[in-house]
Structures are given as structure tokens and as C-alpha cells.
N, C-alpha and C positions, 0 to 999 in steps of 0.2 A: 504494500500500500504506500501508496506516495504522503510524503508529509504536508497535512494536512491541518487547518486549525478553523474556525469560525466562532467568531466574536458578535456580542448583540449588544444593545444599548439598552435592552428589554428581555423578557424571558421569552422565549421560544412560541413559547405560548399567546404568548398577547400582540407577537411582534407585527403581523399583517393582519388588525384590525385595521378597521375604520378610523384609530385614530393614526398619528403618527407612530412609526415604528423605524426600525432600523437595521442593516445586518452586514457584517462585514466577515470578508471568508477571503481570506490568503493563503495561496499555494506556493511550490516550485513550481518550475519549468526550466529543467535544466537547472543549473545555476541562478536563474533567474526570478524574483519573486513577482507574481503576480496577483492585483490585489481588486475582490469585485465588493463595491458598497454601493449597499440597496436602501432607498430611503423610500418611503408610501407617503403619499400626499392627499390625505381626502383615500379616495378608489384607485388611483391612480399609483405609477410605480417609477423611480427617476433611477435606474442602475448605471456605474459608472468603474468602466475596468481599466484598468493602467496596470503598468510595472516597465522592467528590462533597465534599459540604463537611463532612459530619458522619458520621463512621465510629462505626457501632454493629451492633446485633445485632436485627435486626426482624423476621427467620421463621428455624426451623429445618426442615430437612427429612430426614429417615431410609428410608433408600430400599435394600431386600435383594430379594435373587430366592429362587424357592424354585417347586417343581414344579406345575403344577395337577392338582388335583381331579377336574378335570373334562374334561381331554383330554391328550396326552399335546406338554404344550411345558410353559417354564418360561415363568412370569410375574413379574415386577416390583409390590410392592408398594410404597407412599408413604404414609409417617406426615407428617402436616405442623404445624408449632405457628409462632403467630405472637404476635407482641406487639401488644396495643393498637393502635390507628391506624397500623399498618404494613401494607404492601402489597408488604414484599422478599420473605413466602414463593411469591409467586406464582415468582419467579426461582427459589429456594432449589426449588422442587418440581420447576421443570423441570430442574434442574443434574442432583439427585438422580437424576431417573429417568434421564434418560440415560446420566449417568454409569456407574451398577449397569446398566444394559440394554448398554450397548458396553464396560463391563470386566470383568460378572459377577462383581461383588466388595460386601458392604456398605459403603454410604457415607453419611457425614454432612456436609450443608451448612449451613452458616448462611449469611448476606447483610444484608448492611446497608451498605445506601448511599442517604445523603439528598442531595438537590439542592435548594436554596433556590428556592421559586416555578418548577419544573420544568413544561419545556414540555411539549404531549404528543411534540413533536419530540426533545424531549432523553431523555424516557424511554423513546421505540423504540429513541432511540440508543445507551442503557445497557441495554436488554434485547441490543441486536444485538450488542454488545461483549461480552458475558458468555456469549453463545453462542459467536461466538468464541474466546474464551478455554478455553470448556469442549472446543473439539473440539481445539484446541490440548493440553489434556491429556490427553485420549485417546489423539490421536496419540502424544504423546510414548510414553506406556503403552505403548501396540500396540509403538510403536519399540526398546522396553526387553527387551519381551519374549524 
């Protein structure tokens, strides 16, 4: 098992109520810590993953459900915005959709994590950590429920 921790600002239990909550869950990846903090706004969810050498802000991702049009399920929409020579919305889209698709709730990701001269080894390894980490909050949610 990989080293693993998750920290709350609240017990487990109260933390994705209606009111404010909060949760913070850092991993490795490689050598590198990566860090996802989830704050609840109202219904709503603001998650924000960073780590590697340079913590910034490189995609956003806005991700709500809402009924379709044209048969009768709900669908998952994805707004996505990225900075200049960044490549973290690619993360930041997948976080979003799943996230709103297994909590039916709107939610905003951002992501920014750079790694110096990254291998394409190190950056499966930071996509698979962050996936990780995203069902790790799920679960927690489901668990809160």
C-alpha cells in the first residue's frame, strides 16, 4: 500500500453536510507529494490538487449535472479552462467529471502540479495518484452520507 494519510477539519462524519466541511488527503507519487483539498460550499464542492516541485494553478475544471434533452437520464456537463502551456486541465476534467457523476453535486477543480523534466513514467504516476485520491473522496462522501 502506498503511503497514504487524510486529514479533516471535521469528523468524517459531518464533513459533506450541508454545512461547511472540509478534507485534505496527501499522497506520494514517486518522490513527489501530492496534495487534494476539498472544501463544500452550501451543495456545492471547490476541490483543489497541487504538489511536485512547483505548486500552481494550470486548468480549471467546472463540472454540474443536469437532465437530458434528449432521453430520459441525467448527464454530466464539463467547462474546462486552462493556462498557457499547461497540461493539468487534462486531470482537473477528469477529477470534475467524476467527481459530479458519483456525488451529483456541482464541483470545481483546479490542479497544478509541475514536475521538473517529468518522465512519461512519473506523469502516469501522478495521473494514477490523483485518481486515487479522487475515489478516496468519494468514498469518504458516500461514507458521510
Amino acid at each position: 500500500m502506498r503511503n497514504r494519510s487524510v486529514r479533516t477539519t471535521e469528523s468524517v462524519t459531518g464533513i459533506f453536510s450541508h454545512t461547511v466541511g472540509a478534507m485534505i488527503i496527501e499522497r506520494k507519487a514517486g518522490k513527489h507529494s501530492i496534495i487534494l483539498k476539498a472544501v463544500t460550499i452550501g451543495r456545492d464542492l471547490l476541490v483543489t490538487i497541487y504538489g511536485g516541485d512547483e505548486h500552481h494553478i494550470g486548468g480549471v475544471a467546472v463540472a454540474h449535472s443536469a437532465k437530458s434533452h434528449y432521453r430520459d437520464a441525467t448527464t454530466v456537463s464539463v467547462n474546462t479552462f486552462t493556462f498557457p502551456g499547461h497540461k493539468d486541465y487534462v486531470v482537473a476534467n477528469s477529477a470534475a467529471e467524476k467527481i459530479c457523476n458519483s456525488m451529483g453535486v456541482p464541483v470545481v477543480v483546479t490542479v497544478g502540479i509541475h514536475i521538473d523534466r517529468a518522465t512519461r513514467e512519473e506523469i502516469d504516476e501522478v495521473v494514477r495518484t490523483v485518481d486515487a485520491m479522487v475515489e478516496d473522496l468519494i468514498a469518504q462522501y458516500q461514507k458521510a452520507e
